[in-house]
Every structure is written in C-alpha cells, then in structure tokens.
C-alpha positions as CSV (number, residue, x, y, z in Angstrom):
1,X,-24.0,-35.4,-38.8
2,X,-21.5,-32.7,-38.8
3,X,-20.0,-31.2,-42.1
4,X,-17.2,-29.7,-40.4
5,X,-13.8,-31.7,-39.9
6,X,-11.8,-30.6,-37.1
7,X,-10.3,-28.2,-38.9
8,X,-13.1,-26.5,-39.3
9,X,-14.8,-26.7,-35.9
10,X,-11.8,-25.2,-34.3
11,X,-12.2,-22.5,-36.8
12,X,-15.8,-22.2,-35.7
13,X,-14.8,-22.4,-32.2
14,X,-12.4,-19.1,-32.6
15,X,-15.0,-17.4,-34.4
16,X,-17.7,-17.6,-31.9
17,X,-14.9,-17.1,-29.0
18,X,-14.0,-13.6,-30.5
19,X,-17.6,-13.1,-31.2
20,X,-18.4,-13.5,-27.5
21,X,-15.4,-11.6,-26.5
22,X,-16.2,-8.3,-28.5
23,X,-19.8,-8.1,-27.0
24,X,-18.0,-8.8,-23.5
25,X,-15.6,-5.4,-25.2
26,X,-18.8,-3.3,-26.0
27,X,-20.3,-3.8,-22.4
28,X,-16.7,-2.8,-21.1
29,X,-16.8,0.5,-23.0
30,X,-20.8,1.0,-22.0
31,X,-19.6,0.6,-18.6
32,X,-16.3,3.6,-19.1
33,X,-19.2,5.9,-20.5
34,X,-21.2,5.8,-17.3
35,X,-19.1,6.4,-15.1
36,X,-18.9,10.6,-14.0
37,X,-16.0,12.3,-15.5
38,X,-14.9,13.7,-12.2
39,X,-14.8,10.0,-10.8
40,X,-12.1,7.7,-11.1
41,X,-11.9,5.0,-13.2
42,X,-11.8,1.2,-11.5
43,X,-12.8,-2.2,-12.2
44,X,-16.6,-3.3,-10.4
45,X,-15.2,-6.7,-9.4
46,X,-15.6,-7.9,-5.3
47,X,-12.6,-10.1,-5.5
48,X,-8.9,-9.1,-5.3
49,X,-5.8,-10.7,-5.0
50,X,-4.1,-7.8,-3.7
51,X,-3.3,-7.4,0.2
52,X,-2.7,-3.8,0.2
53,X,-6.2,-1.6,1.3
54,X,-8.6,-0.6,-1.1
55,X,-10.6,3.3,-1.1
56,X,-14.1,2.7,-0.7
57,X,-16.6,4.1,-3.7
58,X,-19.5,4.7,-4.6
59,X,-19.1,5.3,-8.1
60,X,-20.0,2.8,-10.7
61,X,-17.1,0.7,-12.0
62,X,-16.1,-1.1,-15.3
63,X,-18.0,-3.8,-16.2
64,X,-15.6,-6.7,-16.8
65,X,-17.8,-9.5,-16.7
66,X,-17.8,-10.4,-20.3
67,X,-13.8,-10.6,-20.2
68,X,-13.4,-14.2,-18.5
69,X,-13.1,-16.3,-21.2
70,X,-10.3,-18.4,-23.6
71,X,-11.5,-16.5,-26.6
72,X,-9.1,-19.0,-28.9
73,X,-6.2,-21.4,-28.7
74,X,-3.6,-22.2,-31.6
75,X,-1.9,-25.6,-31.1
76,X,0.2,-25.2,-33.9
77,X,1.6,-21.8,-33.7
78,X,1.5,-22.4,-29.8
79,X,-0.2,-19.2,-28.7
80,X,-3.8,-18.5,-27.0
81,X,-6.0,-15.2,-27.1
82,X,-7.3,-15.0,-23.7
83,X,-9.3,-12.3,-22.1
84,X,-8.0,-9.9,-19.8
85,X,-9.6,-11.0,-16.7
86,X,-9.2,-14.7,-17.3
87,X,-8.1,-16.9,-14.5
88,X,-5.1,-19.1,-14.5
89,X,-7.6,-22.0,-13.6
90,X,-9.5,-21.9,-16.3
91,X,-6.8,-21.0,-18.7
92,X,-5.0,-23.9,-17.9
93,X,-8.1,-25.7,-17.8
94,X,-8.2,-25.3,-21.7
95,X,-4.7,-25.4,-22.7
96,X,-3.7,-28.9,-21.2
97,X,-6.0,-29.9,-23.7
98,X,-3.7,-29.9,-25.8
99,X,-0.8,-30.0,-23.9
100,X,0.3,-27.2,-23.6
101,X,0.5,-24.4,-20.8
102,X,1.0,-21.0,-20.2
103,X,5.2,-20.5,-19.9
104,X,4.7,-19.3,-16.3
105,X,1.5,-19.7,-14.0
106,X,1.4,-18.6,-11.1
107,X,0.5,-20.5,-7.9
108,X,-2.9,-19.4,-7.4
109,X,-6.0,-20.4,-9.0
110,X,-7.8,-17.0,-9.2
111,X,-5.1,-14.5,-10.6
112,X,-6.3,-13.4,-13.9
113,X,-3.7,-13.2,-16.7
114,X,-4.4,-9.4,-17.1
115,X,-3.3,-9.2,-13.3
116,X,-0.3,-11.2,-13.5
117,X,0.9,-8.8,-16.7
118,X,0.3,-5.5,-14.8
119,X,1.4,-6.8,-11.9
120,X,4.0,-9.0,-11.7
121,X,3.4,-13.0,-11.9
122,X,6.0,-16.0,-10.8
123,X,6.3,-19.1,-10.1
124,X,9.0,-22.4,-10.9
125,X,9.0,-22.0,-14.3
126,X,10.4,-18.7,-13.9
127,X,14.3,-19.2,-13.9
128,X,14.1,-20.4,-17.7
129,X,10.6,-18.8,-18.8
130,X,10.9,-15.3,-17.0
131,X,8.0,-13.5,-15.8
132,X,3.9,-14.0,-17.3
133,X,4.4,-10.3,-19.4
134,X,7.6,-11.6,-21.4
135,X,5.4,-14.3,-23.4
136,X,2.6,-11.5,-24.3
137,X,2.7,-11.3,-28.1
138,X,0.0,-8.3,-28.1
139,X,-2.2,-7.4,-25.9
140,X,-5.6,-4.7,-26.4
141,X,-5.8,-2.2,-23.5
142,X,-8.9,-0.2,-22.0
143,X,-6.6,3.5,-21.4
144,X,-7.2,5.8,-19.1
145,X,-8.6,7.8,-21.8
146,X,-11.7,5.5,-22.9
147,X,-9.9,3.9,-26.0
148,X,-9.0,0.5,-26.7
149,X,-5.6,0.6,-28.1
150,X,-3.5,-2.8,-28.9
151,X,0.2,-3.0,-28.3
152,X,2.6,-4.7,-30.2
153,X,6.1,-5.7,-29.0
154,X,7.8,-3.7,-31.7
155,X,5.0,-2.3,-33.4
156,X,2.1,0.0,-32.5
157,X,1.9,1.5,-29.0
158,X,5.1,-0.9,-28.1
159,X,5.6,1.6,-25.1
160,X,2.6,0.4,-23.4
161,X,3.5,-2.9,-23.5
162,X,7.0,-2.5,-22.2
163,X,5.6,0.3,-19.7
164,X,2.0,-2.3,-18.2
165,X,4.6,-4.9,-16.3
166,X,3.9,-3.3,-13.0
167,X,1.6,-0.2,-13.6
168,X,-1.2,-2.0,-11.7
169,X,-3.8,-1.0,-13.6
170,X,-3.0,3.1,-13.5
171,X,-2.3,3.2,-17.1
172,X,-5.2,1.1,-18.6
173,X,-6.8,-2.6,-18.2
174,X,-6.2,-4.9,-20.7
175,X,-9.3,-6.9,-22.4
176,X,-7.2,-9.4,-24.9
177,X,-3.6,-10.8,-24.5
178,X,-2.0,-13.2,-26.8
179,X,0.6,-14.9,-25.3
180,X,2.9,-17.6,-25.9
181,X,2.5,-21.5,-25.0
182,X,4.8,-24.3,-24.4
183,X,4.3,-28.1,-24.5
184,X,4.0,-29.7,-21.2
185,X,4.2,-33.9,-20.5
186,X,1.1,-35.4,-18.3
187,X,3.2,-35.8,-15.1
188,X,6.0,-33.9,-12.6
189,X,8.4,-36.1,-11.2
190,X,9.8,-34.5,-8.1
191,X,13.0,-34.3,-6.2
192,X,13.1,-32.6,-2.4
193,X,16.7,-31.8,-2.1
194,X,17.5,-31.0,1.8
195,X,20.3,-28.1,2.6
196,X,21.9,-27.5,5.9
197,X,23.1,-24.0,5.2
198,X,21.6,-21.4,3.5
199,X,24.8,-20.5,1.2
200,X,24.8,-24.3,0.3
201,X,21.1,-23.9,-1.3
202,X,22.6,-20.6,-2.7
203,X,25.1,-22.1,-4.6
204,X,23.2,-25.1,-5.8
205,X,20.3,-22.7,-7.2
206,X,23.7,-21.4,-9.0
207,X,24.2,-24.3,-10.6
208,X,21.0,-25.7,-11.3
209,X,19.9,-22.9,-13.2
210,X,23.2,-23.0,-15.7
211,X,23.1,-26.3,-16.4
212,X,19.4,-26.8,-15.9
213,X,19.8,-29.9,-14.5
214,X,20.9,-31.6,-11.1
215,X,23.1,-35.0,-10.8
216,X,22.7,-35.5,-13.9
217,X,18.3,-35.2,-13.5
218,X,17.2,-32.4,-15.9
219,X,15.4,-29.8,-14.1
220,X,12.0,-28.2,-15.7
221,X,11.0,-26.5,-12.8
222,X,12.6,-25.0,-9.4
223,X,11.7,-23.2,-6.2
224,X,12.4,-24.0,-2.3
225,X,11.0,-23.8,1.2
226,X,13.4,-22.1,4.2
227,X,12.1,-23.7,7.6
228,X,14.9,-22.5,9.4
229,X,18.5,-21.8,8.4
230,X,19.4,-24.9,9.0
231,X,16.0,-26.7,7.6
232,X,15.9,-25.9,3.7
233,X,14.7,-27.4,0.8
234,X,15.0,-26.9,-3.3
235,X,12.1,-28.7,-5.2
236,X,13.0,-30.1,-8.5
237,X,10.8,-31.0,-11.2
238,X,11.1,-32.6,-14.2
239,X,8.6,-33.5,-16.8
240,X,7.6,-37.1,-17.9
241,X,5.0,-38.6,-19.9
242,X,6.5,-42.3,-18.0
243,X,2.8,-43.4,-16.2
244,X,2.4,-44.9,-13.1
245,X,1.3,-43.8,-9.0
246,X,1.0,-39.8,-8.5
247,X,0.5,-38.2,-4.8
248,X,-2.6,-36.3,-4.3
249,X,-2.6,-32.9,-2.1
250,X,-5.7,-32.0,-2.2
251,X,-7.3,-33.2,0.5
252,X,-5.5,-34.5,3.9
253,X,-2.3,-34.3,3.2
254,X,-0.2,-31.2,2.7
255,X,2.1,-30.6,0.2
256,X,4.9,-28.6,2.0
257,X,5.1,-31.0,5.2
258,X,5.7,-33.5,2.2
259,X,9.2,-31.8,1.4
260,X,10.6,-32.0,4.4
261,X,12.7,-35.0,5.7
262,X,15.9,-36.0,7.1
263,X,18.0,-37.9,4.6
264,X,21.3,-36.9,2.8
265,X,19.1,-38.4,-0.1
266,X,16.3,-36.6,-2.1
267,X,13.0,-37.6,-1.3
268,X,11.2,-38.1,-4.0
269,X,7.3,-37.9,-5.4
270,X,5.4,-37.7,-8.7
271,X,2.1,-35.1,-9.8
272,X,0.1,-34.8,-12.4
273,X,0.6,-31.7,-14.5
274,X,-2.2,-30.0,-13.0
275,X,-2.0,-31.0,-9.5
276,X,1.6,-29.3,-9.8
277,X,0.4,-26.6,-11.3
278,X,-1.5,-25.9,-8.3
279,X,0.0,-27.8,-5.9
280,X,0.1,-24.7,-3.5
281,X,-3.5,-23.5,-3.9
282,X,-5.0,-25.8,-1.6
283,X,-3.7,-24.7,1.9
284,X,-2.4,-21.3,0.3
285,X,1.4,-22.5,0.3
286,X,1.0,-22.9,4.1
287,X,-1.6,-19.9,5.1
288,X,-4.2,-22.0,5.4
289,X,-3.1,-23.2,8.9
290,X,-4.1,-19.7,10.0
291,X,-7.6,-21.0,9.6
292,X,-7.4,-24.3,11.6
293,X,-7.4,-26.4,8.5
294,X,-4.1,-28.5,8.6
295,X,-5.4,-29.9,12.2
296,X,-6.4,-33.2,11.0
297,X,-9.9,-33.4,13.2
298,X,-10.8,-29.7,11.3
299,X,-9.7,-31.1,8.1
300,X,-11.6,-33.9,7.9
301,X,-15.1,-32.0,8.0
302,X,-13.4,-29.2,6.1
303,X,-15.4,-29.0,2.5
304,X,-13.1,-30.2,0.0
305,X,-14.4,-27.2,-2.4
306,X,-13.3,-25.0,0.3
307,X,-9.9,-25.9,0.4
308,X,-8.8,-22.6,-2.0
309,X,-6.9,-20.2,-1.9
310,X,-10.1,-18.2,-3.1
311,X,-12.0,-19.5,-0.2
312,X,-9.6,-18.5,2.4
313,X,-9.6,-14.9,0.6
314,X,-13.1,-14.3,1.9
315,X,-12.0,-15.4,5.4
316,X,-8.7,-12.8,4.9
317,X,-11.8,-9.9,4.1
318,X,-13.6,-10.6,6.8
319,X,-11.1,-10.3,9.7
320,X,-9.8,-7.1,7.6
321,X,-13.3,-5.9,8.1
322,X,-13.7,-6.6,11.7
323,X,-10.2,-6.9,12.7
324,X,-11.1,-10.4,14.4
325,X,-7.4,-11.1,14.7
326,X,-6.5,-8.0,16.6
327,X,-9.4,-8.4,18.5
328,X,-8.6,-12.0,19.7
329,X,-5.3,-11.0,20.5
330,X,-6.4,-8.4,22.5
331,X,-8.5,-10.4,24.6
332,X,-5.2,-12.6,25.1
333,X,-3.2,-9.7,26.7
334,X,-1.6,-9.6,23.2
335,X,-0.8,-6.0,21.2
336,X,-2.0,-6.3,17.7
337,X,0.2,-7.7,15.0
338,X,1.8,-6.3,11.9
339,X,0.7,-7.8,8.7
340,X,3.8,-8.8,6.4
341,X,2.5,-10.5,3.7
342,X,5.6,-9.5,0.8
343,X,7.4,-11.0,-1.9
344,X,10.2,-9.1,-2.4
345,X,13.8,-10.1,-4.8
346,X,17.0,-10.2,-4.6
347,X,19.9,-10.7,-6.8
348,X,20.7,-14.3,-6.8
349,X,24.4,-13.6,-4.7
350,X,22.5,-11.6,-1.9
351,X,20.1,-14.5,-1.3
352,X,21.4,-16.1,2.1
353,X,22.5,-12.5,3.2
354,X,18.9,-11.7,3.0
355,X,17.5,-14.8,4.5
356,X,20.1,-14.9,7.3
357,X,19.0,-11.1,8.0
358,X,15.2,-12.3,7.8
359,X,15.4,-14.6,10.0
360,X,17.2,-13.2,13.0
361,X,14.7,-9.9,12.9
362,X,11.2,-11.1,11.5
363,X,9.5,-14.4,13.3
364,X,8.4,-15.6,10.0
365,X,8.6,-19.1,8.9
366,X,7.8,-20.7,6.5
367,X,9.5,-18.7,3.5
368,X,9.2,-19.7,-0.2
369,X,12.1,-19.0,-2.7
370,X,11.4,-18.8,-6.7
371,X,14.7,-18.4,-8.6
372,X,13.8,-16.1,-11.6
373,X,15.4,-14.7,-15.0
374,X,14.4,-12.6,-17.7
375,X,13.8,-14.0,-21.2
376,X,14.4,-10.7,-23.0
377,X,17.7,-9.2,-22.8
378,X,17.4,-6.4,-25.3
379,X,18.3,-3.0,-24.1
380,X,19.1,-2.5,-20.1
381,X,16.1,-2.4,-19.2
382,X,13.7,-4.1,-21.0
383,X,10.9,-3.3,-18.5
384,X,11.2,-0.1,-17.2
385,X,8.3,0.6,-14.1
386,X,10.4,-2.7,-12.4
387,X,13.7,-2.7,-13.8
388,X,15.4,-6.2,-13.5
389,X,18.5,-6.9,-15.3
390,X,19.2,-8.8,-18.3
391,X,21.1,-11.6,-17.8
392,X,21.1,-11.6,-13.9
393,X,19.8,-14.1,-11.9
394,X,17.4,-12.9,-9.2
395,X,15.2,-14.7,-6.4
396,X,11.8,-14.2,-5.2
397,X,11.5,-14.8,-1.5
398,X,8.1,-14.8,-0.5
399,X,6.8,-14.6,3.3
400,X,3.0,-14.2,4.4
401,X,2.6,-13.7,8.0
402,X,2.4,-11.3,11.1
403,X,4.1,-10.2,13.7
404,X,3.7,-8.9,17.0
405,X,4.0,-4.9,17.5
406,X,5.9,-3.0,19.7
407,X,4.0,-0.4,21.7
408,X,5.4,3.6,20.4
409,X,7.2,2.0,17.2
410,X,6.4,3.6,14.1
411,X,3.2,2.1,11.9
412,X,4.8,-0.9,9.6
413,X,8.1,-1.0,11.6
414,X,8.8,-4.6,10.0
415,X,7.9,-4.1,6.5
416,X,9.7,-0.8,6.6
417,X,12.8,-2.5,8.2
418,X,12.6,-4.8,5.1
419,X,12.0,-2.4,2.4
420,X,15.1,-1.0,3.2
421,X,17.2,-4.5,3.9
422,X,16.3,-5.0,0.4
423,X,17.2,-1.9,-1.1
424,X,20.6,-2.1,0.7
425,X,20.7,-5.7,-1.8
426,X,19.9,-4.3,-4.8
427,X,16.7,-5.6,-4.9
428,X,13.0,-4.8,-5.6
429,X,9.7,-5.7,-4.1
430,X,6.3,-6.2,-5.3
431,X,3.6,-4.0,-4.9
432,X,0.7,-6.3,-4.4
433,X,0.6,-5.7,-0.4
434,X,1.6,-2.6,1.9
435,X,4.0,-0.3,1.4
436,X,6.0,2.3,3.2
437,X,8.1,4.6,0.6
438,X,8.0,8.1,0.6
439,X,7.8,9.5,-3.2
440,X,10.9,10.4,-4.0
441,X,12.2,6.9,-2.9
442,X,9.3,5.1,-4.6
443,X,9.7,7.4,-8.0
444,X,13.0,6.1,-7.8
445,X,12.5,2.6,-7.5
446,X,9.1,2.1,-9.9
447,X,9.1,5.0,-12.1
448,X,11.7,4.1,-14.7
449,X,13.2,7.8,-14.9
450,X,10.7,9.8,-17.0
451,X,8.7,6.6,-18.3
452,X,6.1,6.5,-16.2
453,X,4.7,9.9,-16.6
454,X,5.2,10.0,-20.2
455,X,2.7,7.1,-20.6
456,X,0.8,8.2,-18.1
457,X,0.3,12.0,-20.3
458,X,-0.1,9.4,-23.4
459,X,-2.5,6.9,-21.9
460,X,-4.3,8.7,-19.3
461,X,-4.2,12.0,-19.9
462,X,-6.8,13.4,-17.9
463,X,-5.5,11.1,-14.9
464,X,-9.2,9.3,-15.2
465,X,-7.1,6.1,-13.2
466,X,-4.9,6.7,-9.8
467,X,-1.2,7.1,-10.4
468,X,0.9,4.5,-9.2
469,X,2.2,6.1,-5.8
470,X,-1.2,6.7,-4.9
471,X,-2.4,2.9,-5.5
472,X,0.7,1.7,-4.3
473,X,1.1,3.1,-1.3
474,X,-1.5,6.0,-0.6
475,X,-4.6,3.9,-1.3
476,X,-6.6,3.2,2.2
C-alpha cells in the first residue's frame, strides 16, 4: 500500500518528470558538442511541419529525442512545464486530465509547442487567447552559442523571449516552456452560421469578437470556411459540461462538408473537447481529398490510424521527392502546378477585400478564416520579428492548394502576386511555406528594425544557426 497521498504522488510525479527531462537536456548538449564547428547547427528529426524546402546535410544534428515529454502539470496555479519538442497531441492528452488545456492549440496533432512558439501557432481560441507564445511564462533555450539560457517575461534574457515568436529556430531551440492553462468543459456545442456575402461575415466576426457572444449564445471559440463568395460560414463554439449525443469525424464523415447547408438558420452539432480540438486533423482541414480519401469506396478500406494529418505528411514527402504530381500532370497534357500552401493575415477591415481579390485571381477553394488578437498590449510592438498590433483585430486566412502554371511566367507567380496583395493590406504572412521577398523587403517585414540582429550577435554569435532570410526564403 502506498504511503503517499495525492499530494504527494504528484510531487513525485514532477520530480521524476524533470529528472527525465534534464537527462533528455544532457543528451541535447552531447549532441551540440559533436557537431563540427564549421557546420551548422539543426535539429536530427525526419518530420517537419513546414512546407518550405529543406538543405540536404550530412552533418550530424541535435539530438532532441529526450525533449518529448509533459515534464509536470500544476492544476492549481494552471500552468504546465512541457518540453520543447512536445506535441500538441500529447500535451492535450495530459492536460484534459484535469481539465484544462493549452489557451491556443493548434489544429494539428504533430506541431510541437516549441514550433508553435518560434513559429507562429493559431487556431479558434485565438481572437480572445492570442497566439501559443503569449501564454509562455519562461521558457529555457538551446542558443546558437551552445548555452542553455531561460527567458523570463520581464526578467532574465526577456529579449529572447519577446524576439523567438517567429525566429524559426535561427536564434536557438527551446527544451522547456512553461505556459499558461485555462479550464475547458467536456463538450463543444456548435453553431454553423451561413453568410451570403463576404462583408456580411466581416461584419459579424466584428461583432462577435466584442461582445463574445452571438444572439445572445456566448461564443468560446470562432473561425470560418469561404466556399465561394457567396457560400461562407463562421463556426461558433461554446463550451458545456450539459451531456448528451456528440458527432464523430473521425471516420466517414467529414467535418467541413458538415458546415455547410442551406438554411437562414444555424445548423447546429455538439463535440467532445477533444474531438474539437482536433476536429480538422483527420482529413487535414480538407487536404486529404488530394489523396482519394473523402471518396467514400477509398474511405472505407482507408486505415482509421491513417487518417492524420501526420500520415498524409509522408504522402506530401514523397511526391516532393519524385514530383509524382507534376509527373501525372504531365502525362495529362497538363504544365505543372504552383504549390500555394500560405496562411497569410490581414487586419480584420481588409478581410473581404482580400478574399474578394483571392478569389477572382487564385482557383483555390476551400479557404479557412481564424479571427485573431493579441493578449499583450504593452508597448507597440510587443513582438518584434512579426509585429502585430495591440488592440487590432487581425484574420488568418489560410489556403493549401495548387495551381496551374503559365508557360514563361516568373517561378511562384501566384504566391508572389499574393505576398504583395497582402502587403498592399497591411498585413503579414507566415513563414512556414515558400516565399518570394527579396532582402530588403523581407528585413523590413520580419526583422523588427535592429532586433533581429542584435539577438542574433547576443545569441548566436558565431552564426552556428542560419539567419532568418536564409531559412525563410533561401533554404532549398
């Protein structure tokens, strides 16, 4: 029989988790040691969940595989020490425990938290909660110089933290990060609010988001779905503990083709907590039609463990590989096609401009829309490599696709013609896929004035890690 109360397991529990993690630590810093001194520094991990091409190299990378782990949760205090390259599934996995959650996770299972910090994480929770980086407490960094430092938000090495949102990993990796948790109830109920006209959903994103409610329904969480400009949808949800029948996405049927209906009413539906956490992972928002999987006779034989978004990753890799696609179409008669896989943001205002612009020049559809605003409104610009303002509303519009390419147009005609659409908005884009700037244009937009190289002196001072431009945009 146990001595311990449950006090005291848990304090056990937190003991052993650091424990675990600090060996996971030493192997990390074995691994920085080995590598050659004229190499550059990267992490040895096969999966990615960027789109953007990645150098080739034969160099030996960091070994991260002792940094997967929920090293220790805090129910009272709300807060969680998690490992750098923990994913979101298994994060969750632990914190719904006790019911709570991270305050935003993103839609896919296999982001790690350390990715979502350096690189920019959203998803429906984000027009009250903000973006992952604004609920990290502290967090302990691998620099480019070999040291583990930990940043505080107004005390040691508070420049890091303020300066990783967006650095992508050229400034250091981080191996702990305690962030911030919020309660959650067991179930989502759902409204599927249909709009005619794209200034009409404009509008009502307005509102929703400063009253944070909706005909009088309160409103925990919010994003949308453009079919077409005259076929869009906001998705509203609202937490309950109230019990009763809950819809199930995860095998035949498919989430998005669950919004979509005809009526003046909303249609309405009802998750568990964690099948609305990832209800988008399973056919990869709506990518996984790419792959044959939302034909029903396909689906049926389909392996339910293979209905991922990780899964479909490997299937991405190979046809980057052996450009299968281009291939295929070229058998067709068909030129190849332009990958345009982009989240990009606008102010909220600029939101049907853009989408009315989007969808006369690039035949993309379906397009996903994430209202978001930023938690911390201290200074102008609280995060300086991907500076949003404080107390503006902005919203993510997300499109994954390609399209067909014009023989003697320049290389990434599309994503070039949208780079600058949304710099016209005052908007930003995300760096997790291909990009097109020149320096200047790109110091401009991502380098926060002098920021960026003053950490990048501080933390990496012998440029062991790839600058940003050269990751961002240079890296083939």
């Amino acid at each position: 029989m146990s001595l311990l109360g449950k006090g005291g397991r848990t304090a056990v529990a937190q003991e052993s988790g650091f424990a675990a993690h600090q060996a996971g630590v030493d192997r990390l810093l074995a691994s920085y040691r080995a590598i050659p001194p004229d190499a550059n520094v990267r992490l040895a991990k096969k999966t990615s969940n960027l789109f953007r091409a990645r150098a080739k190299s034969t160099a030996p990378g960091l070994d991260v595989s002792g940094l997967t782990q929920v090293i220790a949760v805090d129910p009272v205090a709300r807060t969680a020490d998690v490992a750098g390259m923990t994913t979101y599934e298994d994060l969750v996995a632990v914190t719904l425990q006790y019911g709570l959650a991270p305050l935003v996770v993103p839609q896919l299972k296999t982001i790690t938290l350390g990715g979502a910090v350096t690189g920019l994480g959203i998803e429906s929770t984000s027009f009250r909660n903000g973006l992952p980086h604004e609920s990290v407490l502290e967090m302990d960094v691998l620099t480019g110089a070999g040291e583990i430092v930990t940043a505080t938000r107004d005390g040691a090495n508070a420049d890091l933290l303020r300066g990783f949102p967006n650095s992508y990993g050229t400034l250091g990796y981080s191996t702990r990060l305690k962030i911030e948790l919020e309660p959650v109830e067991p179930y989502v109920a759902l409204r599927h609010i249909r709009f005619h006209d794209l200034r009409e959903l404009e509008s009502a994103m307005a509102q929703i988001i400063a009253d944070r409610s909706y005909a009088g329904e309160q409103v925990d969480y919010l994003d949308g779905v453009v079919f077409t400009a005259d076929e869009c949808y906001l998705v509203l949800g609202r937490q309950t503990d109230e019990p009763g029948p809950v819809s199930d996405y995860t095998g035949m049927d498919i989430f998005y083709r669950s919004i979509q209906h005809d009526s003046a009413e909303p249609k309405r539906d009802r998750l568990t907590i964690s099948d609305y956490l990832w209800r988008w992972d399973t056919d990869w928002f709506w990518c996984s039609r790419a792959f044959g999987t939302q034909n029903p006779t396909i689906r049926r034989f389909w392996p339910k463990r293979y209905l991922r978004s990780s899964f479909y990753w490997k299937l991405i890799a190979l046809d980057h590989k052996y450009d299968i696609g281009d291939k295929l179409e070229a058998r067709q008669g068909n030129p190849p096609r332009e990958r345009v896989v982009q989240d990009i943001e606008v102010p909220l205002e600029h939101t049907a401009d853009f989408m009315e612009w989007f969808l006369r020049e690039i035949p993309i559809e379906p397009i996903w829309l994430c209202p978001l605003r930023l938690r911390d409104t201290e200074g102008e610009q609280p995060w300086p490599l991907y500076p949003l303002e404080p107390n503006r509303t902005y919203v993510n519009i997300g499109f994954w696709s390609a399209v067909p390419t014009t023989v003697g147009q320049q290389e990434g005609a599309a994503n070039r013609a949208i780079e600058r659409r949304v710099s016209e908005l005052d908007g930003h884009k995300s760096l997790y896929s291909d990009s097109y700037y020149d320096h200047d244009e790109f110091a401009g937009l991502y380098y926060g004035g002098e920021t960026y190289a003053q950490l990048k002196q501080h933390y990496d001072p012998d440029s062991r890690l790839l600058d940003l431009y050269s990751k961002a945009v240079q890296r083939k």
